[in-house]
Each structure stands twice: as C-alpha cells, then as structure tokens.
C-alpha positions as CSV (number, residue, x, y, z in Angstrom):
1,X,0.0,0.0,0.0
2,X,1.1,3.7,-1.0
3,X,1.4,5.5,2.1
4,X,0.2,9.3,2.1
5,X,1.3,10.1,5.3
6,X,4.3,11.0,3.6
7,X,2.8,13.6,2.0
8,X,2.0,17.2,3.5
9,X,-0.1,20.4,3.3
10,X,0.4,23.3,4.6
11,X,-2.1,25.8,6.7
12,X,-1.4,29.2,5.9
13,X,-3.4,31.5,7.4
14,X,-3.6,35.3,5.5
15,X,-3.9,38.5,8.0
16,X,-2.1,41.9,8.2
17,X,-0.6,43.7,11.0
18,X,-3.3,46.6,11.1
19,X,-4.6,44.5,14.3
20,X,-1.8,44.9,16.9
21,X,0.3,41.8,18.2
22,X,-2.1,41.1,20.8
23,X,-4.8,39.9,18.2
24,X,-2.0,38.4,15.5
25,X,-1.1,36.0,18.6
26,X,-4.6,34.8,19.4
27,X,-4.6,34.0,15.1
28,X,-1.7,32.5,15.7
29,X,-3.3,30.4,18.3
30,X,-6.2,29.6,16.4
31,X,-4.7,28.8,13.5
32,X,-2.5,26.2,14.7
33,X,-5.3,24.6,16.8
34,X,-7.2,24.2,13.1
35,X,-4.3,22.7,11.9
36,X,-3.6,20.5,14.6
37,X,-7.3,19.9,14.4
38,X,-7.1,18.6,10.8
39,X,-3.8,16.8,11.2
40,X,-5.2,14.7,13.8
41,X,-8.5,14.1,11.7
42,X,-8.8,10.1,11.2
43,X,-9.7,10.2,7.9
44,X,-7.4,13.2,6.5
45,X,-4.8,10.8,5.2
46,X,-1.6,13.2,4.6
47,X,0.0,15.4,7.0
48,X,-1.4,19.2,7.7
49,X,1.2,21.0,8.8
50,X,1.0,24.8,10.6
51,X,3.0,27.8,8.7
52,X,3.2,30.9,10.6
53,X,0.3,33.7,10.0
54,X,1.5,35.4,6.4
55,X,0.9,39.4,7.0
56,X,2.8,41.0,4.1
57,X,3.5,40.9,0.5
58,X,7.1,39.5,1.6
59,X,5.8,37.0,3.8
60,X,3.2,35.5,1.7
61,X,5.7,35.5,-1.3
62,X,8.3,33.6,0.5
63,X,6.3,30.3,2.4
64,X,4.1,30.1,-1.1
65,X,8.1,29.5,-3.0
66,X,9.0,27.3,0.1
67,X,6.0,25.0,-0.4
68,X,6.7,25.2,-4.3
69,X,10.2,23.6,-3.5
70,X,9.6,21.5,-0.5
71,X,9.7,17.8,-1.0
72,X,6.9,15.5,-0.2
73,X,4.8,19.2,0.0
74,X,1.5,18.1,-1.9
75,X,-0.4,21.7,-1.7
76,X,-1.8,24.3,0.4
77,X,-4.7,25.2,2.3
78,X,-5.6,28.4,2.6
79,X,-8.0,30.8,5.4
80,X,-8.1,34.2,6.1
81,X,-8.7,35.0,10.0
82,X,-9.1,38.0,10.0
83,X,-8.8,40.6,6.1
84,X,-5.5,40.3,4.9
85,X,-6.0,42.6,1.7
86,X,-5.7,40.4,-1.6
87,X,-2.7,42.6,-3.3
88,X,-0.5,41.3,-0.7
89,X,-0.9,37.7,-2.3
90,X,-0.5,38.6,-6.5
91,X,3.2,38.1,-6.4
92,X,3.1,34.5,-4.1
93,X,-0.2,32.8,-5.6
94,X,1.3,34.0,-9.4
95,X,4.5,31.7,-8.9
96,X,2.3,29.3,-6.9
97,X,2.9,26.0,-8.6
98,X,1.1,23.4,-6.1
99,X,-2.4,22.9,-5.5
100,X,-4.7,25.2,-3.3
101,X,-7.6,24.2,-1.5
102,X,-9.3,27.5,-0.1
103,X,-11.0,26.7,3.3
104,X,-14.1,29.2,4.0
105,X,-14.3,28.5,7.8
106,X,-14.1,30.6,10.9
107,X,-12.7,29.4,14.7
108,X,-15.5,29.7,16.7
109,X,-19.0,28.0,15.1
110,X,-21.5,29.6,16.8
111,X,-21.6,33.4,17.4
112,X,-21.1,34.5,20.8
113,X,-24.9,36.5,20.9
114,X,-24.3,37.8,24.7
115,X,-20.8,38.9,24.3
116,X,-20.3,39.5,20.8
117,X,-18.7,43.4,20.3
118,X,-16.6,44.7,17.4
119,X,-13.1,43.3,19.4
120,X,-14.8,39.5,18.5
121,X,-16.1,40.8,14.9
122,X,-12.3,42.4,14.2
123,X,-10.7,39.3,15.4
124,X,-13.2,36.8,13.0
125,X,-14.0,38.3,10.0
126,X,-13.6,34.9,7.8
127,X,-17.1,36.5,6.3
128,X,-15.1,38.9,5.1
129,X,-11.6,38.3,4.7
130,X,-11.9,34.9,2.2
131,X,-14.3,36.8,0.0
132,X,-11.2,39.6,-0.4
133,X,-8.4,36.0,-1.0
134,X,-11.3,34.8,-3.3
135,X,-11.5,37.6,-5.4
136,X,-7.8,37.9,-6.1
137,X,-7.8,34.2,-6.9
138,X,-10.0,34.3,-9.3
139,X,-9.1,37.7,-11.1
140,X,-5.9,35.7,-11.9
141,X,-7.7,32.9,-12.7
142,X,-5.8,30.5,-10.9
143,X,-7.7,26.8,-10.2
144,X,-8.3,25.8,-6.2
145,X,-11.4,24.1,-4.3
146,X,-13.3,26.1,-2.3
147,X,-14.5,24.4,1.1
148,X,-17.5,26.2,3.0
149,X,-18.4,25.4,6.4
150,X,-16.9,25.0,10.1
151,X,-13.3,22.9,10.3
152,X,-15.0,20.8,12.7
153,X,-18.0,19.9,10.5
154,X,-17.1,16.2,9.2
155,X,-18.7,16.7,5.9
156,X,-15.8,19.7,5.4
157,X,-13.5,17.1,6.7
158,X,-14.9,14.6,3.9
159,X,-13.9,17.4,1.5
160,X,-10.5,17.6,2.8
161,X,-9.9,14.2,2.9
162,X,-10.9,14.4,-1.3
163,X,-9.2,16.9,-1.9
164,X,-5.8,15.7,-0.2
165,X,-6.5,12.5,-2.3
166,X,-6.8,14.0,-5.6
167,X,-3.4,16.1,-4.5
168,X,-1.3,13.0,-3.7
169,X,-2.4,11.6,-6.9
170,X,-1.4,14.9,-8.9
171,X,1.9,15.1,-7.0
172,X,2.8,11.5,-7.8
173,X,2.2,12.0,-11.3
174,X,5.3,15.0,-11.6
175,X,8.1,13.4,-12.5
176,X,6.6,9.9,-13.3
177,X,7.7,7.7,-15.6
178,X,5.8,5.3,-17.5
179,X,7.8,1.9,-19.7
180,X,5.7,0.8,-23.4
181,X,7.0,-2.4,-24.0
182,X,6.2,-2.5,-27.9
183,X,4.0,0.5,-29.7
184,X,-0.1,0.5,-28.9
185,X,-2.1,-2.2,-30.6
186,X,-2.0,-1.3,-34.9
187,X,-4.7,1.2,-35.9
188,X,-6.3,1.7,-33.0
189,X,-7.0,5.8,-32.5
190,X,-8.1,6.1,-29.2
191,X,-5.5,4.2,-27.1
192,X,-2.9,6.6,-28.7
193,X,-2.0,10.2,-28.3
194,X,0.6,13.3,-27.7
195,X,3.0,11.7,-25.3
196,X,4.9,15.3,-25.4
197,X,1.7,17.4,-24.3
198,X,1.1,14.6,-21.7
199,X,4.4,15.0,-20.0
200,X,4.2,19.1,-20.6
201,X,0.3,19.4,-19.1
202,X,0.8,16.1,-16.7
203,X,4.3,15.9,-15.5
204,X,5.0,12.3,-16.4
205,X,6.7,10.4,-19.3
206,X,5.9,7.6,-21.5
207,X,8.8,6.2,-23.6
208,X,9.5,2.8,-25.1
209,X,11.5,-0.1,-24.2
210,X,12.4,-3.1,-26.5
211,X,11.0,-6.3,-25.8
212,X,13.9,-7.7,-25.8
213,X,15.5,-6.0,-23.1
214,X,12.9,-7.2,-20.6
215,X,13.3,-10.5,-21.7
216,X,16.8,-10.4,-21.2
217,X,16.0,-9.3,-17.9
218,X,13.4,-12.2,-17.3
219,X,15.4,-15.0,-18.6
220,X,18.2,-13.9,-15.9
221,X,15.7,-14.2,-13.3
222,X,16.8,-17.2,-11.0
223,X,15.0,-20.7,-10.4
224,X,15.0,-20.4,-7.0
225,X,13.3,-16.5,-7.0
226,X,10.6,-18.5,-9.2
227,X,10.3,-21.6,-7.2
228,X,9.9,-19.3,-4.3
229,X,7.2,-17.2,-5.7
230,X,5.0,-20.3,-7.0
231,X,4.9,-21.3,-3.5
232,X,3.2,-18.1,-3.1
233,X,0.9,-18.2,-5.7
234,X,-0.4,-21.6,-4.1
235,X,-0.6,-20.4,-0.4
236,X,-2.2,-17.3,-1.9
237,X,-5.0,-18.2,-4.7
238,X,-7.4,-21.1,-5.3
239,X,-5.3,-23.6,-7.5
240,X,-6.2,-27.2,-9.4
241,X,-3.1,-29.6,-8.6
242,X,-2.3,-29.3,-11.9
243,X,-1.0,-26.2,-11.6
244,X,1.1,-27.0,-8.6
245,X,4.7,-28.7,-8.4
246,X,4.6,-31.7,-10.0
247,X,1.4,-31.1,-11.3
248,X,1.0,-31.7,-15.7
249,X,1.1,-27.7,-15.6
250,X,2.8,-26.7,-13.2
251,X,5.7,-25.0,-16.4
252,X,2.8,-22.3,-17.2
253,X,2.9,-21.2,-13.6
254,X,6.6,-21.4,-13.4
255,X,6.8,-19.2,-17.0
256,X,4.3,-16.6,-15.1
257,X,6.1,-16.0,-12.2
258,X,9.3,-16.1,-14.2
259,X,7.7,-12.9,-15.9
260,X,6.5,-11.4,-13.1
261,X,9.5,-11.5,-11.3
262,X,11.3,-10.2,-14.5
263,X,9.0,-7.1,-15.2
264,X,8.7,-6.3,-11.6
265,X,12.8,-6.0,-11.5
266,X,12.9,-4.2,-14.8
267,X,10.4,-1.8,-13.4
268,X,12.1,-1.8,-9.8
269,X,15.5,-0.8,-11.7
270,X,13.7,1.7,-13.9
271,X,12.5,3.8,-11.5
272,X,8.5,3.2,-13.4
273,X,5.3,3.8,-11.7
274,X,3.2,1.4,-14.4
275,X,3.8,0.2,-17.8
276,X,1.7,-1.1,-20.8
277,X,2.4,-3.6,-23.4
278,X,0.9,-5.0,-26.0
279,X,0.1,-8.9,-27.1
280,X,1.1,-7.9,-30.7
281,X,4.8,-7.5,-29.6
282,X,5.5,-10.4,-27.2
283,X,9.0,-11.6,-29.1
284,X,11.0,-13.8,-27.0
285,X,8.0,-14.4,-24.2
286,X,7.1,-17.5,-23.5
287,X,3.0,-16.2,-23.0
288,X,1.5,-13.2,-22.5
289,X,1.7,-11.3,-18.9
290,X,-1.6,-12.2,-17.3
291,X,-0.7,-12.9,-13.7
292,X,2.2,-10.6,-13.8
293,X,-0.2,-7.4,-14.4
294,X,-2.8,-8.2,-12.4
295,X,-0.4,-8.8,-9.5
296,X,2.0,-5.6,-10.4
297,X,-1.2,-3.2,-10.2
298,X,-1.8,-4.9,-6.6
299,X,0.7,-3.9,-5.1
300,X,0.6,0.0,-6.5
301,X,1.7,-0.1,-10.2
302,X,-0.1,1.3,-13.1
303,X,-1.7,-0.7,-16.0
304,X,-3.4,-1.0,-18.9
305,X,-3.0,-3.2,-22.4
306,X,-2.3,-2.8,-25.8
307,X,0.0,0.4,-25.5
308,X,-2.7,2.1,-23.5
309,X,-0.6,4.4,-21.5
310,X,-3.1,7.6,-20.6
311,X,-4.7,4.7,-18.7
312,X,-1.7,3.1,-17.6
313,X,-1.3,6.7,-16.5
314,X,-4.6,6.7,-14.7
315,X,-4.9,3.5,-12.7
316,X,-1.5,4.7,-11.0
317,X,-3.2,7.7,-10.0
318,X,-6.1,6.0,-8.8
319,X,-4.0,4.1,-6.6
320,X,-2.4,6.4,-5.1
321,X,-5.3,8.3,-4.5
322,X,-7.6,5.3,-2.8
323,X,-4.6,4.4,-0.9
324,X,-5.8,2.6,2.4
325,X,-9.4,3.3,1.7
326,X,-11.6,-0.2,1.2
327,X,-12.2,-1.7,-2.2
328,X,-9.8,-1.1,-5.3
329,X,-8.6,0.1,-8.3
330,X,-7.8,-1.6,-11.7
331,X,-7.5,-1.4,-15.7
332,X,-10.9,-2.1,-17.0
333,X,-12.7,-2.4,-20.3
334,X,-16.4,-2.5,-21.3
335,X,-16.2,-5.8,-23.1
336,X,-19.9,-6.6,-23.9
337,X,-23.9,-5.8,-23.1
338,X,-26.8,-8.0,-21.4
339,X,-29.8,-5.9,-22.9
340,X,-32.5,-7.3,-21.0
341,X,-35.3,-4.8,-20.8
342,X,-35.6,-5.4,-17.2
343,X,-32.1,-5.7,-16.4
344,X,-29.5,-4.0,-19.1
345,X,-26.1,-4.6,-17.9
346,X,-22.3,-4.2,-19.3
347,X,-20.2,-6.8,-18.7
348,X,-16.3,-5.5,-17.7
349,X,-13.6,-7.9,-18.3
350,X,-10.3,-7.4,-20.5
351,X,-8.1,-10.7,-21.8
352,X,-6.1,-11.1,-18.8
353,X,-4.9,-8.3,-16.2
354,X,-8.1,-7.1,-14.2
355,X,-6.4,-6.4,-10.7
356,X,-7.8,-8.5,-8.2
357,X,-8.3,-5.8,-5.7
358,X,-11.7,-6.0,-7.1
359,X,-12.3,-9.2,-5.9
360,X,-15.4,-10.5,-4.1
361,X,-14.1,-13.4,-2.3
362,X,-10.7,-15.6,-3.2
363,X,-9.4,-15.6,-6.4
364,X,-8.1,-18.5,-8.6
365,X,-5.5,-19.0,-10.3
366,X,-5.9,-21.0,-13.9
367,X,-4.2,-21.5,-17.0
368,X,-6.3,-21.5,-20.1
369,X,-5.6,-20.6,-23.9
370,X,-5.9,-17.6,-25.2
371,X,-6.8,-17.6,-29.0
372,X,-4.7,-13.8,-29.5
373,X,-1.1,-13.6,-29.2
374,X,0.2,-16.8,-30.6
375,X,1.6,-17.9,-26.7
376,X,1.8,-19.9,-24.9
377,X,-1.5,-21.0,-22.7
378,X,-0.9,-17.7,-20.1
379,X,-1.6,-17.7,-16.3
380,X,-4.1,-15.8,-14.9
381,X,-6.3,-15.1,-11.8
382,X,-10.3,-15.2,-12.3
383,X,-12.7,-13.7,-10.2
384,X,-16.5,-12.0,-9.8
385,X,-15.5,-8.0,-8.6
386,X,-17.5,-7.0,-6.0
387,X,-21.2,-4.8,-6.2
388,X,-21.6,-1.8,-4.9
389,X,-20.9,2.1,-6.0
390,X,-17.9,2.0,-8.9
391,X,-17.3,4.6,-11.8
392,X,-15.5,4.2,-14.7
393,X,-13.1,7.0,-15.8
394,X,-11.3,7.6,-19.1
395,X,-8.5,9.7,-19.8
396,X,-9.1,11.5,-23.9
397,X,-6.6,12.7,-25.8
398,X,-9.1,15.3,-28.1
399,X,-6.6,16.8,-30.1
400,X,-6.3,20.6,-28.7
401,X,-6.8,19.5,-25.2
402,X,-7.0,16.2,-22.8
403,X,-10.8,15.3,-21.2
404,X,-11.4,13.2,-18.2
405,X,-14.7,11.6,-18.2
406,X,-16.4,9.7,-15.7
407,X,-19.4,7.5,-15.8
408,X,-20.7,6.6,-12.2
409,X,-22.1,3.2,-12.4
410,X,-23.5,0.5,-9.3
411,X,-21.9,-2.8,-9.9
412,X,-24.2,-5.9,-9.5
413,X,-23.4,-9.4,-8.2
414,X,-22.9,-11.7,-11.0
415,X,-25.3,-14.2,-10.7
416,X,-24.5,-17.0,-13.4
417,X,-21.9,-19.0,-13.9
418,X,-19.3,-18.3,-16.2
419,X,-17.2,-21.7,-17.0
420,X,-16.6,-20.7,-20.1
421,X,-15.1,-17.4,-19.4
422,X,-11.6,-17.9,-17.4
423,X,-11.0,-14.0,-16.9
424,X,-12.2,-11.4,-14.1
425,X,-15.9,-10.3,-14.5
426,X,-17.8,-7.4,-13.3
427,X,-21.5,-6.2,-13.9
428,X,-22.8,-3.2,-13.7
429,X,-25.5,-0.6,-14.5
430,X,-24.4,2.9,-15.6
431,X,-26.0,5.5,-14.3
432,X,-28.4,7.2,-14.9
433,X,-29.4,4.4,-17.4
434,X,-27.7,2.2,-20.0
435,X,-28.9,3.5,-23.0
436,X,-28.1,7.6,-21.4
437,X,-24.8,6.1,-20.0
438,X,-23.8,4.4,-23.0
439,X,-24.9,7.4,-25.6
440,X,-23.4,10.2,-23.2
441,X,-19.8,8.0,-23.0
442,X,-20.1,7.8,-27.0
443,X,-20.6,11.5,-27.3
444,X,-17.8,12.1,-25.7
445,X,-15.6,10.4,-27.2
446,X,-14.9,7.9,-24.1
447,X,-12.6,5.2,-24.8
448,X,-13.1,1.0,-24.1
449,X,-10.8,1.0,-21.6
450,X,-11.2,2.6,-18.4
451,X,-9.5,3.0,-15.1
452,X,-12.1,1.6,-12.8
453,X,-12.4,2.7,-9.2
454,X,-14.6,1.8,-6.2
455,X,-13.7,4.2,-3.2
456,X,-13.1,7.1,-5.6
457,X,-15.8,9.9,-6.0
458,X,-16.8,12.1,-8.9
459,X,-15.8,15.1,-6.6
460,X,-12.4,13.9,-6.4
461,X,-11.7,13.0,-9.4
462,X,-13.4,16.9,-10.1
463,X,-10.8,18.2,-7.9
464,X,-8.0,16.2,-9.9
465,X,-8.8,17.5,-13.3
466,X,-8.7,21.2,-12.2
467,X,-5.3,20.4,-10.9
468,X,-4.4,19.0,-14.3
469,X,-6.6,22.3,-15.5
470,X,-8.3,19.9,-18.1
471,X,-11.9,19.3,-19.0
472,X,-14.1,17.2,-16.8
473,X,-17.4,15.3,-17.6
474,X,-19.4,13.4,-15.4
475,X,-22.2,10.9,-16.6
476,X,-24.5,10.2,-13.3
477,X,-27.8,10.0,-11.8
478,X,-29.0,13.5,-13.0
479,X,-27.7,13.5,-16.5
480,X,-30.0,14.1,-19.6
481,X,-28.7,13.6,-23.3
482,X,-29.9,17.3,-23.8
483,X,-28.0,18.4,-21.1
484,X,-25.2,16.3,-21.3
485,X,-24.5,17.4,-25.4
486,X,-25.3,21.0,-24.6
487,X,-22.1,20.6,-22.1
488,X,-19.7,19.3,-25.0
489,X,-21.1,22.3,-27.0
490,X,-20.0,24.9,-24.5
491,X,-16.6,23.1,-23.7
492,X,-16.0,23.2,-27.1
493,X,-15.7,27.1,-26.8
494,X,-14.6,27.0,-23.4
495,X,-12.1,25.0,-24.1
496,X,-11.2,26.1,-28.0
C-alpha cells in the first residue's frame, strides 16, 4: 500500500498587522489549533502541517516558493482569519505552482450572541476576509477548491480528505515515468495520443522499451526467486493440482512467475510507476503477462494493455489516490452488453490483467488458452468483482486538449456461472441508465478501456482535473442527453 502520510499540506493563514500583536497572537493560536485539528482528523490521510500567519507581501511570497520547492509538500490550504487585503498575495499565488484548496471557515462555530462586540467581529472576519483572497484568486484565474463550512463539521473534513486524495495523486504524477513495451495495438485511435503534451500538461513520461530488453531481464531471473514465488501463488489463490509442483502444468505457472519476477525487477530498476504492453509485440516471451499485471497493479503499479498508457497513466493515479481506503482500483474495459429490458447490464472484463483488488471473495489461479497472441497457454487469476458504487473513468486525448470523463455506475453481483469465461468479471449498471450512460460515453468520445475505481468519487476525481486544468465530464444520476451534449457544446468554446 502507498502511504500518504508521507505527503503534506500546509495551513497558511492570511492577516495583516493593522490588528496589533495582541490579536496576530490569538490568530496564531487559532490557527494552529485548526491545523492540529485537521492533522489529527482520522480520515485526513496526509499530513497538515501549521505555517506561521502570512501578514505581508514579503511574507506571503516567500512560504508560497518554500511550499513550491519542499519535497513530499503536496499543496496548500488556505483561510483568512481575520482581512488580509488580496494585493498582498498577487506576487506568491502568481508563482504558486502546487495545489490550493481554499477553506471558508471561521474558529468559533457559533456566534457568541451575549458577548459578541466589534473586538470578536475584528478578530473573525472569515465572512469577510476569504471573499477579499477569493477575489484575487479568481481575477488571476488560478484553479483551487473552495471548502464552506466550520473545520470541525465532518462533511468539510470529507472534503479535505478528497481533496488531499486527488493532491497526492497529482503530486505523484510529476516526475513519473511510465515503460511501453512495444508501440499501442496497430490502428487503433483512441489508445494513442501526444506523449509530449502529456508530460508538458501532466508531469510524467511515457517512452518505449524493447522487448527484448525485458526478456533479457526475465530470462536472468533465478530458479530459485521463481520456485519461491509459485509457493506463493499456491498459499495465496485457489489452485487445481495441476497447476502445482509436479502437477501436468505446473511450467505455465513457473513461466508466469518467471515474468512477473522479471518485469517487476525491470520496473524496480527503472524507477517506473506502471507500464503497458501490447500482445502484438510479445518476441522472446514464452506467453503473455496475465498474472504478472494483475499482480503488479496490486501492489501500486499502473496498467493497462495494448499500448494504452493515458490509462496506464490513470490506474497509477487512482491508486495512489484510494490508498488505504476499502475496495480497489484496476484497468478495465467495457467488453460486452446484457440488454435485457428489465435488467441491461455491461459486462467489464479485458483478456487477462483485471487487478484482483476488485475481488469479491478468493481468487483462482488458472491457465487456459488464449486464441490472441500466438503464446503460450498464459496464467491468470479469475474472479467476480464486487457490487456496490464504482465509476468508470477515461482519460481522452481530443486533439487541442486532454478530457477526463467519468461515468458513475452500481456494480451488480454476477449471478451466473461463467465456466466458459476464465477471466475477471464485473457487472454493472451505468447511471443514470444504459442507453443515457452508454450514448453520453459515446458522445464524448470515451474510450473502451477505463480505469475503474470503487472508493473514488466524482468530486475527487473533479478536484484532480482542475489540478491538471483539463476538462471534466461526469455521466451520473442527474444526467439528460440534452444536457449532457449542450455541455460538450460549451466546452468546445470554453475549451477552444
């Protein structure tokens, strides 16, 4: 698991020193007890850390370039005790280069109605010092999340929490770097895309490695490392005997963990956070990786096939962002429909590599052909996913700018069996319908595979994409076609 407490964001509180020392020390005072409030928040899951009360231009200008160059700093949070006038901030928030989150709140939730005089009202003037910060932010037009309500309030904390999510996840992603083994599946548009705008908007890179120095790497891989890890494959999944030492096929599990080992050393060595590949370009493997992705993503590492790397890009993202939250993330793909009037359903599955995090219950691990490839049989795990809340999300190169689009969908227990279908099954219903779901997606251009997620929400991902400052769309309960095409029409301008 990823951990976030690692990461940090920083309270800076904005006021001036009209107010005298006496009132800049109980801001002082109160500020750190919000911070300390927040840090201590079980479900905030990075550090908050207190900055001293910023009270000039100098001031403001000088923790904003020290968060900008911090390690392991991840953004800021921003309040206004007391008015702290917004010229004072143009120089710091204009070289500002890490996410804000603007927190409307005040100390005190209830107003003091017996004692209140101006002393109180000059000391808590949140009311009116944030609308100041907010209108300088948005005169330069810079992106940030705006929080409403009192620090203690656990829906504001739910915020937070989101928005520290979506943060990690951005922060992650600078200085990333992603391994294609082989090009992206031939002719195939929507897979593909500007890998030099992606690292200049994103932060990470994608380049290409041959084939053939992985399997140099893999062949290299010892028999004892292997041996090792197919005793953990059978202590860990469901297995026939076949499949185990001594069994009639026990060499495809012993060729999948050979793989694994040798892609997760190769990745180790490289310094990558995911990697894609492609079953067009397997030269020199003995089957395609099955086991080896589904296991890699596991434990942290992006993923998706046939070249796919915005997605590759995105399941790493996602796991860094649900990090220690319940359920998973993975690489999906809508494969195909059940188009029962009573019950329409897609059916999610891809070849191979769905991550098991998804699982509902123990998976298995089985060895079955694959008629694409030209491989060997390849190893795999095979499991139902889970029901409950999920959403798709798809990562679109559209030619003068990159969309993220989400469809929010309620995954279903499947309730046949499947004995024909040795690969990783979900079901579920997209919201607000199948054929709205389905026509919206198509509108916009969504692609077949998806990073699928089932702690994440459609605010955080929200959150994420202004980070990125790219377009978001989000399919859900409340969307009409009307409405849903009238949006594209306007982003098209917004966006142009």
């Amino acid at each position: 698991m990823i951990d976030l407490k690692t990461f940090e964001v920083w309270f800076i509180t904005g006021s001036q020193n009209l107010y005298g020392e006496e009132t800049l020390k109980q801001v002082a005072t109160h500020s750190q007890h919000i911070a300390e409030g927040l840090n201590n928040a079980g479900n905030i899951p990075v550090r908050v850390v207190y900055k001293p009360v910023v009270k000039s231009t100098d001031e403001i200008y000088t923790t904003l370039q020290e968060a900008n160059i911090t390690p392991n700093c991840i953004g800021i949070i921003t309040w206004m005790h007391t008015f702290s006038p917004a010229k004072m901030w143009i120089r710091g928030l204009n070289i500002l280069q890490k996410p804000m989150l603007h927190l409307h709140t005040q100390y005190n939730r209830d107003i003091p109605w017996s004692s209140i005089d101006m002393d109180f009202m000059n000391l808590n003037q949140s009311a009116h010092g944030d609308r100041e910060f907010g209108f300088m932010v948005s005169r330069l037009r810079k992106n940030r999340k705006v929080v409403v309500g009192h620090w203690q309030d656990t829906e504001v904390l739910s915020q937070i929490e989101g928005w520290t999510r979506a943060a990690a996840g951005w922060y992650d992603w600078q200085g990333a770097k992603f391994a294609r083994f082989g090009d992206n599946m031939r002719f195939v548009a929507v897979t593909d895309g500007d890998k030099v705008e992606a690292e200049s908007k994103f932060g990470f890179s994608v380049n290409t490695y041959g084939i053939g120095d992985l399997v140099e790497v893999i062949n290299n891989i010892s028999e004892a490392d292997v041996t090792a890890l197919t005793d953990e494959y059978e202590t860990t999944y469901t297995m026939d005997a076949s499949l185990k030492k001594g069994g009639d096929n026990y060499s495809s599990v012993y060729e999948a963990a050979k793989i694994e080992l040798g892609l997760r050393k190769f990745l180790q060595d490289g310094g990558f956070k995911g990697f894609t590949d492609t079953f067009e370009d397997l030269h020199g493997m003995v089957q395609l990786p099955g086991i080896a992705a589904q296991r890699l993503m596991a434990d942290g590492y992006g993923f998706a096939g046939e070249g796919d790397w915005k997605t590759t890009a995105l399941v790493r993202a996602f796991k860094v962002m649900g990090s220690g939250l319940a359920g998973g993330n993975a690489f999906m793909e809508d494969y195909t429909y059940h188009f029962d009037p009573d019950n329409q359903l897609v059916l999610g599955s891809h070849m191979l590599e769905i991550d098991a995090s998804l699982a509902n219950g123990k998976a298995a691990l089985e060895v079955h052909p694959l008629g694409i490839g030209g491989k060997a049989d390849p190893t795999r795990l095979v499991f139902n996913v889970a029901a409950g809340n999920a959403l798709n999300a798809s990562l679109i190169d559209m030619g003068n700018r990159f969309r993220l689009l989400i469809n929010e969908v309620e995954a279903v227990e499947v309730q046949n069996d499947l004995p024909n279908l040795p690969v990783a099954r979900v079901l579920w219903k997209p919201l607000p319908d199948m054929k709205t779901g389905c026509a919206a997606w198509i509108y916009a251009g969504g692609a077949h595979h998806t990073a699928y997620s089932q702690n994440l929400t459609a605010e955080q991902l929200q959150d994420f994409a202004d980070m990125a400052g790219i377009e978001f769309l989000r399919i859900g309960k409340g969307t009409t076609i009307e409405q849903f095409r009238n949006e594209l029409r306007w982003n098209e301008v917004a966006y142009r």
